[in-house]
C-alpha positions in Angstrom: 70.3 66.7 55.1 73.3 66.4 53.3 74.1 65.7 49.6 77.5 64.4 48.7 78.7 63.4 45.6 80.1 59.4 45.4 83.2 59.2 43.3 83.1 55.7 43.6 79.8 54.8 42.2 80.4 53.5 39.1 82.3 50.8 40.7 79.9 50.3 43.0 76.6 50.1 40.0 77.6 47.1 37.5 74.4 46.9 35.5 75.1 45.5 31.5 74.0 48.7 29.4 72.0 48.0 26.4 70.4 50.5 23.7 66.8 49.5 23.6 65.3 52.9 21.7 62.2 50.6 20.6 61.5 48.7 23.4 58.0 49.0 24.1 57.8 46.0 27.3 59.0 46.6 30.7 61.9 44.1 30.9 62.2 42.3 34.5 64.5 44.6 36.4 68.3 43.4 37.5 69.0 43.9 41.0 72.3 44.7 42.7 72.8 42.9 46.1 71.4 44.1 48.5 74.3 44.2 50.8 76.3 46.6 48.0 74.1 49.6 48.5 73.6 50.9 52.3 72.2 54.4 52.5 73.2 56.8 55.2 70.4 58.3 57.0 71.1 62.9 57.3 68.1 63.2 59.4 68.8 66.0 61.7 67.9 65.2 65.4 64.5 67.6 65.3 63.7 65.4 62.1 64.2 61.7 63.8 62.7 62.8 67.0 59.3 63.9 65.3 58.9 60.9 63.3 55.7 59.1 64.1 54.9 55.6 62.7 51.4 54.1 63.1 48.2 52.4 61.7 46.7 53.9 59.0 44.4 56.9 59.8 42.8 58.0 56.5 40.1 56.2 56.8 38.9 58.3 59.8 36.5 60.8 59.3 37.9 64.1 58.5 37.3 67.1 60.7 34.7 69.1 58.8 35.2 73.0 58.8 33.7 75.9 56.7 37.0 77.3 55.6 34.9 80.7 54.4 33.3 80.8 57.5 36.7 80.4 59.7 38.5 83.1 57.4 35.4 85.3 58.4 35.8 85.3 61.6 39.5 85.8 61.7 41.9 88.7 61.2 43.9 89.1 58.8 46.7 91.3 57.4 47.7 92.6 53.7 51.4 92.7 52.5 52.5 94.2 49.2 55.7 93.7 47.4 56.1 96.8 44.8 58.3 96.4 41.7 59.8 99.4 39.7 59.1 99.1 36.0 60.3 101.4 33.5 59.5 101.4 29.7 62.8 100.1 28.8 62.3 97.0 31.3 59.0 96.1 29.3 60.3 96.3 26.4 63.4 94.0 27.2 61.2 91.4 28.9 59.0 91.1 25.6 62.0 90.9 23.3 64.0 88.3 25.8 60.6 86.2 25.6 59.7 86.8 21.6 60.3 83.6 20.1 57.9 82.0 23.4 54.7 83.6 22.5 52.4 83.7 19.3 53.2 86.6 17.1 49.6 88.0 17.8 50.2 88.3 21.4 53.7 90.0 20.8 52.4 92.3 18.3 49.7 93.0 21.0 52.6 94.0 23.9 54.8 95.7 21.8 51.4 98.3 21.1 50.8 98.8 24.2 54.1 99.4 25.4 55.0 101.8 22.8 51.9 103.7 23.2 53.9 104.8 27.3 56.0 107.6 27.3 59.7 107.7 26.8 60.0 108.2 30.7 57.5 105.9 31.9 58.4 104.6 35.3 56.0 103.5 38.2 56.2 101.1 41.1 53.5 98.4 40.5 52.7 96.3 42.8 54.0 93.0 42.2 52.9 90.6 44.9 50.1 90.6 47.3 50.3 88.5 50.1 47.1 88.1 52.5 48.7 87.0 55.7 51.5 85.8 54.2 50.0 83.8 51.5 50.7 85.7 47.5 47.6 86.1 46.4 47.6 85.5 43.1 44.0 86.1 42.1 44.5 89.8 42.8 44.9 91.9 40.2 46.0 95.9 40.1 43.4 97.8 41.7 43.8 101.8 42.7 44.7 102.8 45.3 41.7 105.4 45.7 39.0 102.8 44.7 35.9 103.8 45.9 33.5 101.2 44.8 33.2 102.2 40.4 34.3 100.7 37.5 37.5 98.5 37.6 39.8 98.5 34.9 43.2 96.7 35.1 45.9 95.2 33.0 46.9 91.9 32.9 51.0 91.4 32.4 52.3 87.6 32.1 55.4 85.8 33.0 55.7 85.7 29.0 55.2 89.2 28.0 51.9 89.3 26.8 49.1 91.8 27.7 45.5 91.5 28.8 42.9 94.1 29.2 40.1 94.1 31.5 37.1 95.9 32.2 34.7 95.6 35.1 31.9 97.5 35.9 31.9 96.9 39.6 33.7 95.1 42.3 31.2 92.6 42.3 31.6 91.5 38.7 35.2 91.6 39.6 34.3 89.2 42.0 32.9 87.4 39.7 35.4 87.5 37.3 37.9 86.0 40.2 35.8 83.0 40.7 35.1 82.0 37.0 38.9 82.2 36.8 39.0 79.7 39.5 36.2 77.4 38.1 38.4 77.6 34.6 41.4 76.4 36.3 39.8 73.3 37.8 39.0 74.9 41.4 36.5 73.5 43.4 33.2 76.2 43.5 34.0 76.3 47.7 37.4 77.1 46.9 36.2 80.0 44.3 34.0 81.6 46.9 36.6 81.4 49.4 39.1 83.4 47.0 36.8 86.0 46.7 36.5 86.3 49.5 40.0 87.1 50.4 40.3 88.8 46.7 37.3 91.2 48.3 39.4 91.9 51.8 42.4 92.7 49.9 40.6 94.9 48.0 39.3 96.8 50.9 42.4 96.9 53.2 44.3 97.9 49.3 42.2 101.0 49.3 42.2 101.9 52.5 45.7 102.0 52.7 45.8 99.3 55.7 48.7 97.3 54.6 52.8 97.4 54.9 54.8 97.4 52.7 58.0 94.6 51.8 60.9 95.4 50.1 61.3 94.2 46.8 62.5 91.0 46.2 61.2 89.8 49.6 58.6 87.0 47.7 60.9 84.0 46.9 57.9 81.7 44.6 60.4 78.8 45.0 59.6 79.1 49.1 56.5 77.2 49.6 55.7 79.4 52.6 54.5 82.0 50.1 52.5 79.8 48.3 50.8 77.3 50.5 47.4 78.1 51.9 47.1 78.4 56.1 46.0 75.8 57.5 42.3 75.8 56.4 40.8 72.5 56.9 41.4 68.5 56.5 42.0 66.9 53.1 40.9 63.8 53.7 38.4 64.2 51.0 40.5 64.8 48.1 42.4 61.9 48.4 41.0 59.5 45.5 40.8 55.3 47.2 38.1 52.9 47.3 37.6 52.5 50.8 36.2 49.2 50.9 39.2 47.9 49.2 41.6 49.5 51.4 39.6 48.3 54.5 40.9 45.3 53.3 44.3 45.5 53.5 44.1 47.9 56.6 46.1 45.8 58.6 49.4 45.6 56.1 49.7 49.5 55.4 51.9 51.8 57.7 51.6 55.4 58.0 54.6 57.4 58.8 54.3 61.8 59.3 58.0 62.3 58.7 59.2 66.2 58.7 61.5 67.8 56.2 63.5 70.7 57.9 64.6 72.1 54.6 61.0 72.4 52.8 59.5 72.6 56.4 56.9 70.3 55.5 55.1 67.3 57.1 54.7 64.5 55.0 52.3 61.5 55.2 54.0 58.6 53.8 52.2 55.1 53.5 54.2 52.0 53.7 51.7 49.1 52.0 53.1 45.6 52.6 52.9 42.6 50.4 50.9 39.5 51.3 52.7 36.8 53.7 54.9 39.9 54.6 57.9 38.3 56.4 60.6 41.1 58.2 62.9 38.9 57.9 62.9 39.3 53.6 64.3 41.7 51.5 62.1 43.3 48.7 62.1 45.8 46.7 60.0 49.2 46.9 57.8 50.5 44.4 57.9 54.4 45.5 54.6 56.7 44.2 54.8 60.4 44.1 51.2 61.5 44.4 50.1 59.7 47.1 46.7 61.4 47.2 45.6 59.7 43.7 48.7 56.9 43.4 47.9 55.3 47.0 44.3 54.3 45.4 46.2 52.2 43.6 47.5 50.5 46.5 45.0 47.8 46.5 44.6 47.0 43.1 48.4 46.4 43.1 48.7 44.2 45.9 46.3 42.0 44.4 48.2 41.1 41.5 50.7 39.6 43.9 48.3 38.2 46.2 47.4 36.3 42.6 50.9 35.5 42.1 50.7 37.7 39.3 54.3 39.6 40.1 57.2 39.3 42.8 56.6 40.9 46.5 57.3 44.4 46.4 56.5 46.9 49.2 54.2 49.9 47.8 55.3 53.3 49.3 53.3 56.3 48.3 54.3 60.2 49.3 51.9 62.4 50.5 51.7 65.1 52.5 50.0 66.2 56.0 46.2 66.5 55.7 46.3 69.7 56.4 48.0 70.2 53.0 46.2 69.7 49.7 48.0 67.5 47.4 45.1 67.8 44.9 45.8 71.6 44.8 47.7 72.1 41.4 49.9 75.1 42.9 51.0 72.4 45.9 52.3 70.0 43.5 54.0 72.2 41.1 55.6 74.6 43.8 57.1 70.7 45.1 57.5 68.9 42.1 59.3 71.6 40.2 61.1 74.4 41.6 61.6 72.7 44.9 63.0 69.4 43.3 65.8 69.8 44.4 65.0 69.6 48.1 62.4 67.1 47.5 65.1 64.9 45.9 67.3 65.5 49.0 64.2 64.5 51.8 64.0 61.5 49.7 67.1 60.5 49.1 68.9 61.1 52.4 65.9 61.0 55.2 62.8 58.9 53.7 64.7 55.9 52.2 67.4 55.8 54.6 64.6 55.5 57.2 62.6 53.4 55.5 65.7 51.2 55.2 65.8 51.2 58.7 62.0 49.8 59.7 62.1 47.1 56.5 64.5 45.2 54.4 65.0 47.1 51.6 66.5 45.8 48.1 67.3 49.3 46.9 69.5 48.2 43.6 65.9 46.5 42.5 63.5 49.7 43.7 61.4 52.5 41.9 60.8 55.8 41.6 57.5 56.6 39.8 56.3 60.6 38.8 54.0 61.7 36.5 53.5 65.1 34.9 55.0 67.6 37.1 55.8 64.1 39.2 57.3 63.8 35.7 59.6 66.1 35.7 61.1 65.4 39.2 62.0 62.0 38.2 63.6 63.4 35.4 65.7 65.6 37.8 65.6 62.9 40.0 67.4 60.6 37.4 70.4 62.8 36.2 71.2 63.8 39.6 71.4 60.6 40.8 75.1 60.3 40.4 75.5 63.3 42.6 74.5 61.5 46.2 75.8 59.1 48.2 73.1 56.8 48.7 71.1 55.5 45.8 67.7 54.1 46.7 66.7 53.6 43.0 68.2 51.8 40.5 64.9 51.9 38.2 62.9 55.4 37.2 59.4 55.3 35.6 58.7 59.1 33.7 55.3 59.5 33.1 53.9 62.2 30.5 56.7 64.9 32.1 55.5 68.4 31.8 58.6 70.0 31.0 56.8 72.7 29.1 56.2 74.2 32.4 59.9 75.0 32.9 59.5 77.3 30.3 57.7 79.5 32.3 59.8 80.9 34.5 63.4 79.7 32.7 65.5 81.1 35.0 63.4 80.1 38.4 62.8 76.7 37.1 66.2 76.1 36.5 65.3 75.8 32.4 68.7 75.9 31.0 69.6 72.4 33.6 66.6 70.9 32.3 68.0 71.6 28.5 71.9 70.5 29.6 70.4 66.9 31.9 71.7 68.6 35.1 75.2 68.1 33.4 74.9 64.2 34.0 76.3 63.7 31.0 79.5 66.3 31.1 80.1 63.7 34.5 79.0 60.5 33.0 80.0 58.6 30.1 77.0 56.0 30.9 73.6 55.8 32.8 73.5 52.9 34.9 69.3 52.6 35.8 67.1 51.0 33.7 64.1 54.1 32.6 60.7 53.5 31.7 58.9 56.0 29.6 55.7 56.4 29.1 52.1 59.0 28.4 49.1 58.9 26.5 48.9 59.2 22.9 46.2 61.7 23.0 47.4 64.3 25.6 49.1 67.2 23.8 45.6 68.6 23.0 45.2 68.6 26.8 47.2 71.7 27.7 47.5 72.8 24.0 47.0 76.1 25.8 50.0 76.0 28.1 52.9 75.1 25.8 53.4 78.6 23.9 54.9 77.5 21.0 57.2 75.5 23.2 57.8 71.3 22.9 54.3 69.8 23.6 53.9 66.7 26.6 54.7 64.3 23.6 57.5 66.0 22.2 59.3 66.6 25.5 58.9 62.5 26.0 60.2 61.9 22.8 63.3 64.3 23.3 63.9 62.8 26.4 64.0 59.3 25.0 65.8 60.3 21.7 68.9 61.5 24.3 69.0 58.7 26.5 69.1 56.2 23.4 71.6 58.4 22.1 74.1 57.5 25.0 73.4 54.1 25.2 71.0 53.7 27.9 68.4 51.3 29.2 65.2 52.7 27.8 61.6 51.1 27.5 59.0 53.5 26.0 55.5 53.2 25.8 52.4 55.2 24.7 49.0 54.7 25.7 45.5 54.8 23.9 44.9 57.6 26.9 45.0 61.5 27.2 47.2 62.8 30.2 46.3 60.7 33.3 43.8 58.1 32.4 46.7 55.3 31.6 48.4 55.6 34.7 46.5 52.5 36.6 46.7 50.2 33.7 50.3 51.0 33.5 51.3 50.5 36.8 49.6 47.2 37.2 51.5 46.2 33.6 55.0 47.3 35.2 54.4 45.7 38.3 53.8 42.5 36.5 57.0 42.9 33.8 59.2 44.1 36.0 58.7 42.2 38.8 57.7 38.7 37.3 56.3 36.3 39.6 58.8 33.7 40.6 
């Protein structure tokens, strides 16, 4: 793939701008012909030649495995990345992250790290990675552990300090798979990480590992975060099936490869009633697909009841080998692979798509919510940056942009603050923006935001700047907490934005 920015694209985009700060009612969008926007396709050879476009396969019955059972019987290796710390490092990494943590925890750290001695210094391991995978559930354990007590140390991304104490390795264990349960984990998938948690433990000890040179773990690379193959997901993908054994016959399903985020992903192409090739419409593009192509149905209905305009629903997914459910998956995509995710769709999936149906880009959509959220953020101010634009509308749904805060540097914070610099090229926006999220979500992750802008605040930031420069801007809250809106408020869009004729 190949990004490349357009010097001439304001002449080529000629929407009317209009400030619209309390505009709470999707508008019906403006279109620009259809022949003034043709996309190039980058695909690489290797990427066209392993395309594969046919009928719709997740209704099929998914291939049932044990995945505790298959990591039993398998072998496996243990990799450990170590990481030099000295006293003065602590201390610098708690002062650079002060004002992001409550004054408790800080106090907390700052104890604790004044209670080491002047010289302190000791390699730690930093990453463990069971073949190949970090293991992030694995905490410091000695070397010489033979089976006793098990007390480790708990150091975040954010500087603060947490003690534990367990008596054995089995409450250990246990203590591994209440963190999964906490963190929304599936009880299968909490016994399964104890599993490994318990082997890494054992090889640990043992000294049966190698070891990587530090700085070898790139989190950014999802090939250090993404589980092995382990099973098929068909199961977490959210749908009624009887509805979408209705319009079986009208959805597509491409696998389409990404060479740079060496992914396969499932893409489903859902057409509008009396389809005609011949047509032009526009597409109404889901991140998600694993929840968002449930909605598939429910939208197609409304213009089967000449409700709205023909649009063709495209949802992104990935292989079912992949769980999009997984929490880690989305936010290792959605977030610090952005970038490359905005590439595969703006320079291989659209192009292609353009290619297999008439496509009205000027008049098309790109929805994300949360961490989906924040890529169309991304996705938005770096739109001036290609050559083909396959969106000219955007629809921001409760972005988590308190997650950036995190890791500032690896999430690429301080672009997030600036808009990518879209406006140090820009003197106007020209795509119409739809915000929108719950009015009762910041208590969802009141825990996550460290005394950082909540969900709401982030949305109302985001809307504040794009009035500010004169944008077209429709905002919208919800009686909802984080996720529950989203149906209502794609069905509404549909229906304002593309009015039935």
């Amino acid at each position: 793939m190949k990004k490349t920015l357009s010097i001439a694209l304001s002449a080529l985009l000629i929407f009317s701008l209009c400030s619209c700060s309390d505009k709470n009612t999707v508008e019906p969008v403006e279109t620009i012909p259809e022949q003034e926007i043709k996309l190039v396709n980058h695909m690489t050879e290797a990427e066209l030649a392993g395309v594969n476009k046919h009928s719709l396969t997740l209704l099929d019955e998914p291939v049932v495995t044990d995945p505790l059972e298959a990591f039993n019987n398998s072998e496996h290796t243990l990799q450990i990345e170590y990481r030099k710390y000295t006293k003065a490092d602590l201390m610098a990494g708690l002062e650079a992250a002060r004002d992001t943590i409550p004054e408790e925890d800080y106090q907390r750290s700052l104890d604790y790290y004044n209670s080491l001695e002047d010289d302190y210094s000791e390699s730690i391991p930093e990453y463990f990675l069971l073949d190949g995978q970090v293991l992030f559930d694995m905490q410091v354990i000695p070397e010489s552990y033979d089976g006793g007590s098990i007390d480790f140390t708990s150091t975040y991304a954010d500087g603060t300090v947490e003690e534990h104490h367990c008596e054995d390795l089995d409450e250990y264990l246990d203590y591994v798979k209440e963190q999964c349960i906490s963190d929304g984990r599936s009880e299968q998938d909490a016994e399964l990480t104890a599993a490994k948690v318990k082997l890494a433990v054992e090889l640990f000890s043992n000294g049966d590992y190698e070891t990587l040179p530090e700085g070898t773990v790139d989190l950014t690379d999802p090939s250090f975060t993404e589980d092995p193959v382990a099973g098929d997901y068909r199961t977490e993908w959210e749908f009624d099936r009887g509805e979408v054994e209705k319009i079986r016959d009208s959805i597509d399903e491409i696998s389409i490869y990404d060479e740079e985020l060496d992914t396969e992903f499932l893409v489903h192409v859902v057409l509008p009633p009396s389809y005609d090739p011949s047509k032009t419409y526009p597409v109404f593009f889901l991140t998600d697909g694993v929840w968002r192509f449930g909605d598939s149905p429910k939208l197609r209905k409304v213009m089967e009841d000449g409700e709205a305009s023909d649009v063709i629903i495209v949802t992104l997914g990935y292989n079912y080998n992949i769980n999009g459910a997984d929490g880690v998956t989305r936010f290792g995509y959605l977030v610090p692979e952005r970038a490359k995710l905005l590439d595969f769709i703006t320079d291989n999936l659209m192009p292609y798509l353009g290619e297999n149906y008439k496509i009205d880009y000027g008049a098309s959509t790109l929805y994300g919510h949360s961490d989906g959220g924040v890529f169309a953020e991304y996705a938005l101010f770096s739109s001036d940056t290609y050559e083909n634009q396959p969106f000219g509308n955007y629809i921001i749904g409760s972005p988590a942009f308190w997650g950036l805060y995190s890791e500032p540097d690896a999430m690429d914070l301080k672009g997030y603050q600036n808009d990518y610099g879209y406006w140090d090229r820009n003197a106007s926006l020209n795509k119409h923006v739809f915000l929108c999220g719950g009015s009762q979500e910041d208590s969802d992750y009141a825990d996550k935001y460290n005394g950082n802008p909540t969900t709401l605040e982030g949305l109302e930031a985001l809307k504040n700047d794009l009035t500010s420069h004169g944008a077209d801007v429709t905002y919208k809250l919800y009686e909802s907490h984080h996720y529950q809106y989203i149906p209502e408020m794609l069905v509404e869009y549909l229906k304002t934005a593309y009015p039935a004729k």
